[in-house]
C-alpha positions in Angstrom: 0.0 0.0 0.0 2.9 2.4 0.7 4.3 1.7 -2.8 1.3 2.2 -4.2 1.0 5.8 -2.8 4.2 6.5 -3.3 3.7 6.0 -7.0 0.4 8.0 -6.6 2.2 10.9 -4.8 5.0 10.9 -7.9 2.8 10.8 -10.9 0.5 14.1 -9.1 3.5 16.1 -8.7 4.6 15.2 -12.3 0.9 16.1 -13.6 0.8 19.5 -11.8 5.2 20.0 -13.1 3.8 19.1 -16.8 0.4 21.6 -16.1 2.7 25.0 -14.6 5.1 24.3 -17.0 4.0 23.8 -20.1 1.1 26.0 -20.2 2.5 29.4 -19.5 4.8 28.4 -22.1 2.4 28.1 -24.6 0.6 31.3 -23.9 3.9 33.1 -23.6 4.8 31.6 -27.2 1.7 32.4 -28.8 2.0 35.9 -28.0 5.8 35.9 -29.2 4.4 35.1 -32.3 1.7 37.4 -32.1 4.5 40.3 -31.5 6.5 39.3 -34.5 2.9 39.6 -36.7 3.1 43.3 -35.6 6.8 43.9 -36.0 6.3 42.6 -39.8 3.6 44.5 -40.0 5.3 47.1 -38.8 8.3 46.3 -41.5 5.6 45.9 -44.5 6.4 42.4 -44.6 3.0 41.2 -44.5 3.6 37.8 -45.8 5.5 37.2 -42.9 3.6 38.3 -40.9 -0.1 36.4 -41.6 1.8 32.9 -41.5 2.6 34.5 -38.0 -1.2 35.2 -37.3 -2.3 31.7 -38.6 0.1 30.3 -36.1 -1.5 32.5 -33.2 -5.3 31.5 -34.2 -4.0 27.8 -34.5 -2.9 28.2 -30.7 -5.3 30.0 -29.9 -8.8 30.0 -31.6 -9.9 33.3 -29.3 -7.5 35.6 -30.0 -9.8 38.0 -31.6 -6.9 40.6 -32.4 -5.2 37.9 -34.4 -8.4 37.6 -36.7 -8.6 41.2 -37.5 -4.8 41.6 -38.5 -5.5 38.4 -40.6 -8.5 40.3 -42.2 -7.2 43.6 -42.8 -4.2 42.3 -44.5 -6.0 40.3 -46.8 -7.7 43.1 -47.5 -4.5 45.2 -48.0 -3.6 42.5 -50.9 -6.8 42.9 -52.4 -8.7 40.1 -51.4 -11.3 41.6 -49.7 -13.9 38.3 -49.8 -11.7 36.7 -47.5 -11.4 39.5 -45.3 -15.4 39.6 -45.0 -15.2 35.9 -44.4 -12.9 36.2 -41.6 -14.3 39.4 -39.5 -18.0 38.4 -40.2 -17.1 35.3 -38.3 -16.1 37.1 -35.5 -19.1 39.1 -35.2 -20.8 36.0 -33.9 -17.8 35.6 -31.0 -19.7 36.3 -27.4 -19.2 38.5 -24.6 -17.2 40.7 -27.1 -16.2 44.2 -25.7 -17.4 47.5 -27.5 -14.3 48.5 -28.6 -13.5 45.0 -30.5 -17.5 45.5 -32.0 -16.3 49.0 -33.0 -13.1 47.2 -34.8 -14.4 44.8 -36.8 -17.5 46.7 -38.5 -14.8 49.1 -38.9 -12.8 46.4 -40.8 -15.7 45.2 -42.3 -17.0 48.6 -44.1 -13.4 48.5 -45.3 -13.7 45.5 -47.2 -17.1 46.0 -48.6 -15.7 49.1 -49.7 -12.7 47.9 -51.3 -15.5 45.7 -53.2 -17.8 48.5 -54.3 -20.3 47.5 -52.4 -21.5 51.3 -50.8 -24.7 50.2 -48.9 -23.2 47.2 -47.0 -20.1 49.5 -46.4 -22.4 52.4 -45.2 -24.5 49.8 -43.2 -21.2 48.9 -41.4 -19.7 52.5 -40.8 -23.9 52.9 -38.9 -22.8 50.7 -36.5 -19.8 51.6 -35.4 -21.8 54.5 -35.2 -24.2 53.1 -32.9 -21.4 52.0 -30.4 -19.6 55.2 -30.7 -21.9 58.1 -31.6 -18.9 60.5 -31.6 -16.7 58.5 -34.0 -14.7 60.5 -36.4 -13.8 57.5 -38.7 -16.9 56.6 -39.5 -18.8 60.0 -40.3 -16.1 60.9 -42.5 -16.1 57.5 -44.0 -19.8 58.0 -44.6 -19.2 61.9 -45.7 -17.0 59.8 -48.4 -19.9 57.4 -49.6 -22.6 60.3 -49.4 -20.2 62.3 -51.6 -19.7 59.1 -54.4 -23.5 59.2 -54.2 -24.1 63.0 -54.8 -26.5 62.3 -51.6 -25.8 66.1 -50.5 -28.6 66.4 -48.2 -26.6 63.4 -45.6 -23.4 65.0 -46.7 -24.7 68.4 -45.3 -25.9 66.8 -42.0 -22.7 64.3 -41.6 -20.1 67.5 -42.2 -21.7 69.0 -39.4 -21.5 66.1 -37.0 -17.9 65.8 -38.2 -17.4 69.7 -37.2 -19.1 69.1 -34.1 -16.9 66.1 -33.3 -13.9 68.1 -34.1 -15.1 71.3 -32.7 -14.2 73.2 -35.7 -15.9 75.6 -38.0 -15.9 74.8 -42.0 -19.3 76.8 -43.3 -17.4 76.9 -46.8 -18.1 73.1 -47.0 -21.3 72.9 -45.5 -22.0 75.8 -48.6 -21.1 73.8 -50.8 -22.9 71.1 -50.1 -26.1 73.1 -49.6 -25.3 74.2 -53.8 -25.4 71.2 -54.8 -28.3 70.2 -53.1 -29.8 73.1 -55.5 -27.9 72.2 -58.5 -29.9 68.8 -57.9 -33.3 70.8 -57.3 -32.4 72.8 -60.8 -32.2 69.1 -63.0 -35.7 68.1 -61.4 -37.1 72.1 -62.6 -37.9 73.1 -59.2 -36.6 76.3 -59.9 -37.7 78.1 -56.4 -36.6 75.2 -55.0 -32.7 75.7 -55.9 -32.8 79.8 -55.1 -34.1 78.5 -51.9 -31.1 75.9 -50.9 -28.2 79.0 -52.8 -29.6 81.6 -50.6 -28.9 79.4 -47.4 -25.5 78.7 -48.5 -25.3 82.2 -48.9 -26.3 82.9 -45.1 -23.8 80.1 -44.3 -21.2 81.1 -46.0 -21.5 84.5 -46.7 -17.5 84.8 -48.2 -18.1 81.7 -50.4 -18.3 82.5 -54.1 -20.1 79.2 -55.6 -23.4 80.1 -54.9 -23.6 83.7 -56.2 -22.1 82.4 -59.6 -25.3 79.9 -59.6 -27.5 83.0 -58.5 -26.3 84.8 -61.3 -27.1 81.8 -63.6 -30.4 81.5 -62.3 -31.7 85.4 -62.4 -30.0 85.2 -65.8 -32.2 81.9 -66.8 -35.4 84.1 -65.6 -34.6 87.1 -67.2 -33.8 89.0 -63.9 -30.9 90.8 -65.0 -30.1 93.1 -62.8 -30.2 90.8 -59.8 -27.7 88.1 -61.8 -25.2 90.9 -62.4 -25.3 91.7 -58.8 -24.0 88.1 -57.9 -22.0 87.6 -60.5 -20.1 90.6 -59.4 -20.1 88.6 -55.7 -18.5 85.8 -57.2 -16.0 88.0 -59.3 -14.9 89.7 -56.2 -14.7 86.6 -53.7 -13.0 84.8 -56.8 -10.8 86.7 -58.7 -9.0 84.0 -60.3 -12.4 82.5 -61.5 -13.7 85.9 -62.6 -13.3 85.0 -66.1 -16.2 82.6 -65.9 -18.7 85.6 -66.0 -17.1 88.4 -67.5 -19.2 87.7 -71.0 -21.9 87.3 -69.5 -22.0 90.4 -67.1 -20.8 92.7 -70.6 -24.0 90.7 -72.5 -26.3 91.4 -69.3 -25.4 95.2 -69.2 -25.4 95.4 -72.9 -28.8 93.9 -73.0 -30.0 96.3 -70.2 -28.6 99.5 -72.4 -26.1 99.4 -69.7 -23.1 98.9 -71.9 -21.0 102.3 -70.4 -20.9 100.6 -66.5 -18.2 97.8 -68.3 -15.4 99.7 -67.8 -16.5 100.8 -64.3 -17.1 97.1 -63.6 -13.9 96.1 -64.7 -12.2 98.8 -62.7 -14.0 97.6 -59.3 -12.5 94.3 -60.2 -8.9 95.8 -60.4 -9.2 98.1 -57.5 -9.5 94.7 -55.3 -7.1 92.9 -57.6 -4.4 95.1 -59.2 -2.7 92.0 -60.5 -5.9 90.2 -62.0 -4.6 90.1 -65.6 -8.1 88.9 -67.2 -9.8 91.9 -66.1 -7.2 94.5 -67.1 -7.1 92.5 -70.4 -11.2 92.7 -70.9 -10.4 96.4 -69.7 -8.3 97.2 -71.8 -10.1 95.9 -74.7 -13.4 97.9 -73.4 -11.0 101.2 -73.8 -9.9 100.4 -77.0 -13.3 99.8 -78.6 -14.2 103.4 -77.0 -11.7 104.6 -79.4 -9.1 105.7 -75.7 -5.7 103.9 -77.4 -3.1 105.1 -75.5 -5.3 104.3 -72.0 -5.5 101.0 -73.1 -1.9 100.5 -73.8 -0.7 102.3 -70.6 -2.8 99.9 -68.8 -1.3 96.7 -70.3 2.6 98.7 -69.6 1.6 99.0 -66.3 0.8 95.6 -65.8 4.1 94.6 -67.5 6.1 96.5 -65.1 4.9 94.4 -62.8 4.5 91.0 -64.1 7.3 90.9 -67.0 6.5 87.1 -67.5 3.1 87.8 -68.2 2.2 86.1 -71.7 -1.5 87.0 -71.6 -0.5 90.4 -71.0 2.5 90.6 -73.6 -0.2 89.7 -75.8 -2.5 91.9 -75.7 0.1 94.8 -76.1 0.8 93.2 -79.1 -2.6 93.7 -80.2 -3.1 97.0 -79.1 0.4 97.7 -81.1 -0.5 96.2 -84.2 -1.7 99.8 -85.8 0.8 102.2 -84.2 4.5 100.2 -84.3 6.4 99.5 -86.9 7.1 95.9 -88.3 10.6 95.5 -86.2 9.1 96.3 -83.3 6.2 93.7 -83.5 9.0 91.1 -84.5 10.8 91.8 -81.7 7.2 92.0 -79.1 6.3 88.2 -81.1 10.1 87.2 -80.2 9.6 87.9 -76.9 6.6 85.9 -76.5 8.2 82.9 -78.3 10.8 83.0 -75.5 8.2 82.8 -72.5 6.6 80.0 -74.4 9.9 78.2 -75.3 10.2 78.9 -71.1 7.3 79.3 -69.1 7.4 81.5 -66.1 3.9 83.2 -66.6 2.3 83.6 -63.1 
């Protein structure tokens, strides 16, 4: 009996020996590998590093954080189905904590993404949602998808969660966003409609051009010309370098009011807020040479060389105004000049 105890006694403390030792072991190597998953990760070597994650999920089946590396790189290589396969299983996984939940919908609007597939991409980016109301991935993930789908009216209310979140101010965007929302009302005909979503654009974004330029267009479409100068001249102002885009149309709108004479007072507004707008000093200067004031005209574009040397638009139109008065050496030597800023741009 005391033999047989003995051996009793022996083969307990070699079970508990084998249990202690072996079994931190294997937790301690699983995570070994688990660290050199993110250190190739980490490298770009991510090869190495999912044979690394299959090792860790092959030791252990609940390593949740293993699963998602897995899924994200496949994803990263392109193969986005197996991703879905991978983090949808997890979804399933109980007692999950919020913050995993919030990780793999993340992962999984990622994939569906990376597959064209916007509604079960947007359905995942609401959930994270859900779990985190004040998630900044996820709005502007869905600012992305509402922008693919031209849905402006979410894009307007998801920039200004996103401003919220952030605690910043961008009314420019939220403008935008509001014409477009009338661009869309102006394809269906609602014409009061559109005025209706430019005009709170305008009150948004009172310094942002965009919507008095469509304004303009849309007085000028109902005949109310007076009121589609008076914005285009907003848009002029607040964009300078887009001016161009109305300048026909506000000499065509005064010329069709018998207002033909404010041009060149129009074009001199423009300058007196943007002395180095060459496009308006250009349309000025032609306005002064059709009123028969030569020599105005060609001091204009002289002063504007002085200036801007490398100008071509403006070396052209000296040319032109030179054509009648200067002799033939001298145009040679203005059209040489303006082969040599071609031949080397530097216009500004």
């Amino acid at each position: 009996m005391d033999w047989i105890l003995w051996i009793a006694l022996v083969l307990l403390g070699a079970s508990g020996f084998i249990f202690y030792y072996y079994r931190p072991k294997k937790q301690a190597r699983t995570e070994s590998i688990y660290t050199h998953a993110l250190n190739a990760m980490v490298r770009g070597d991510s090869r190495t590093a999912l044979n690394n994650l299959r090792d860790v999920v092959k030791q252990d089946t609940n390593h949740i954080d293993a699963y998602l590396q897995m899924g994200d790189i496949l994803r990263e290589e392109g193969n986005a189905q197996a991703a879905i396969k991978i983090h949808q299983s997890l979804t399933v996984r109980p007692n999950l904590s919020t913050d995993i939940k919030r990780n793999i919908h993340k992962s999984l609007a990622l994939n569906f993404e990376q597959l064209g597939q916007f509604a079960k991409a947007k359905r995942e980016a609401e959930i994270v949602i859900k779990l985190d109301k004040k998630n900044l991935w996820a709005n502007e993930f869905l600012l992305t998808i509402f922008e693919q789908q031209r849905d402006w009216e979410k894009a307007t209310q998801t920039s200004k969660t996103i401003q919220k979140i952030k605690q910043s101010k961008d009314p420019n965007q939220i403008a935008r966003f509001l014409v477009y929302q009338g661009m869309d009302k102006l394809e269906k005909g609602q014409l009061k409609e559109a005025e209706s979503q430019f005009q709170k654009a305008v009150k948004t974004s009172p310094e942002f051009g965009l919507p008095y330029l469509r304004l303009g267009d849309l007085f000028a479409e109902n005949r109310d010309l007076v009121k589609a100068i008076e914005n285009w001249e907003k848009f002029t102002l607040l964009n300078p370098e887009e001016g161009r885009l109305v300048y026909s149309k506000i000499e065509s709108a005064l010329f069709d009011l018998g207002r033909f004479s404010e041009v060149e007072k129009f074009y001199e507004r423009i300058l007196e807020k943007d002395s180095s707008n060459l496009n308006a000093l250009t349309k000025l200067a032609n306005v002064l040479e059709e009123k028969g004031e030569h020599n105005n005209a060609l001091n204009l574009v002289e002063d504007a060389l002085s200036k801007n040397g490398g100008s071509i638009h403006a070396r052209l139109m000296k040319l032109k105004l030179s054509l009648h008065v200067s002799k033939p050496h001298e145009l040679s030597n203005q059209i040489d000049e303006v082969i040599q800023l071609l031949t080397i741009p530097n216009e500004k």
